[in-house]
C-alpha positions in Angstrom: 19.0 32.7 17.1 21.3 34.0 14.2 23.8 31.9 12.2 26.6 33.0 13.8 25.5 32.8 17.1 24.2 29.3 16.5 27.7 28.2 14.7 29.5 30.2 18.0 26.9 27.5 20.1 28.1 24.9 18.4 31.2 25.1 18.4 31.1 25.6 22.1 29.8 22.3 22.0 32.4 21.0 19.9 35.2 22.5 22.6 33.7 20.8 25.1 33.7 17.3 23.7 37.0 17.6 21.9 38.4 18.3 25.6 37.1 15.1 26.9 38.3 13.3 23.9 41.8 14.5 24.0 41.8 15.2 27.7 42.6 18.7 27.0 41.7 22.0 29.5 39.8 24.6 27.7 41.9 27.6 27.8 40.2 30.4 25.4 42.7 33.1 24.5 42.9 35.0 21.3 44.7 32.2 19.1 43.5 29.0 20.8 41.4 26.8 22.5 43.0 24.7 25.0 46.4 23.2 26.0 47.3 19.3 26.1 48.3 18.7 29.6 51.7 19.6 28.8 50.8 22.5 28.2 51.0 22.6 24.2 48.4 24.9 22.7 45.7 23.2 20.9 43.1 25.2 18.1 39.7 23.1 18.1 38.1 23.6 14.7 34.6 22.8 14.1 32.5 23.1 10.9 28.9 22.1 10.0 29.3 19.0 7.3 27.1 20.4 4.9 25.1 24.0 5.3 20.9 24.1 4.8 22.1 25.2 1.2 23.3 22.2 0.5 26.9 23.5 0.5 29.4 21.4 2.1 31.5 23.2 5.3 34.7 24.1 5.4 37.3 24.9 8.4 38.6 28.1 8.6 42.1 29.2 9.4 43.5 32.7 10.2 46.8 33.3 9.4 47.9 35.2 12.4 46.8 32.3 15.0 48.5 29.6 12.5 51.3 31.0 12.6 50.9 31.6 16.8 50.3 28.0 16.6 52.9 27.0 14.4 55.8 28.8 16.9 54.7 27.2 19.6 54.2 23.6 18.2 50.8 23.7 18.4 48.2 21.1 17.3 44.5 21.4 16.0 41.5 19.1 16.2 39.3 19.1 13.4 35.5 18.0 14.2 32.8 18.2 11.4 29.4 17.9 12.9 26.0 17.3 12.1 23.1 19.7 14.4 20.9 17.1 16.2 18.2 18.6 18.3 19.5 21.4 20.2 22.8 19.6 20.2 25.5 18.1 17.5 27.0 15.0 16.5 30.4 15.0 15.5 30.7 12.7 12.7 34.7 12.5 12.7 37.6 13.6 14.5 41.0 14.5 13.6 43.8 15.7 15.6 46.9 16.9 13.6 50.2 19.0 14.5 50.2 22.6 13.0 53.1 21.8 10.8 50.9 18.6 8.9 48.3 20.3 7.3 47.8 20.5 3.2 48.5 23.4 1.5 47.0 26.5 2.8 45.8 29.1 0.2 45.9 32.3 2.2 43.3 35.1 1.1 41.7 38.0 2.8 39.5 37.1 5.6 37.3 40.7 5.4 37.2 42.5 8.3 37.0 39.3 10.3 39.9 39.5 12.6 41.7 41.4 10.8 43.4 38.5 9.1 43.6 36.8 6.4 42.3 33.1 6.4 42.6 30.0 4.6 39.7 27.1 4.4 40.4 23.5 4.8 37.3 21.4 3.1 35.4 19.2 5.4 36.2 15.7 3.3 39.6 16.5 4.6 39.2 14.9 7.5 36.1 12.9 6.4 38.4 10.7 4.3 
């Protein structure tokens, strides 16, 4: 399995468990996850705690679906995991309104989306 189809996987996973947490419906379109049940949109964000290299994981952000997001008063969950098995443990959750993150340092994202992105470090919500 490649790396990004093992970080899609898991962050499958992490969907799924952040919608029982928060009692959300999974509702993929092109700039978010789920809705609240009032029907607020709701960006999960997962990211590995720290990589095989040793590098510690980041969240990343695209501007365009922020900005979605942000106009529609939108919320994210933030879920750092660790892979156990086949599976994950989520080692922290965090659910925050668009509007209440830090500072976002947009740059360009590559071809990825055709966005530029901005990366929240993991110890964010780890604090």
């Amino acid at each position: 399995m490649s790396r990004s189809h093992k970080a899609n996987h898991y962050g499958t996973l992490v969907e799924r468990k952040a919608a029982e947490r928060y009692n959300l419906e999974i509702d993929r379109c092109s700039w978010h996850d789920a809705k609240r049940p009032d029907g607020t949109p709701v960006e999960i964000k997962a990211a590995m705690y720290r990589h095989a290299d040793g590098q510690p994981g980041t969240f990343k952000l695209y501007d365009q679906y922020h900005e979605r997001l942000r106009a529609a008063n939108g919320w994210y969950v933030f879920a750092p995991y660790r892979v156990r098995g086949r599976g994950i443990e989520v080692l922290n959750w965090e659910m925050r309104h668009s509007s209440k993150l830090p500072a976002l340092s947009w740059h360009g994202g590559g071809d990825h989306r055709d966005a530029r992105q901005a990366k929240i470090k993991v110890s964010y919500v780890l604090r």
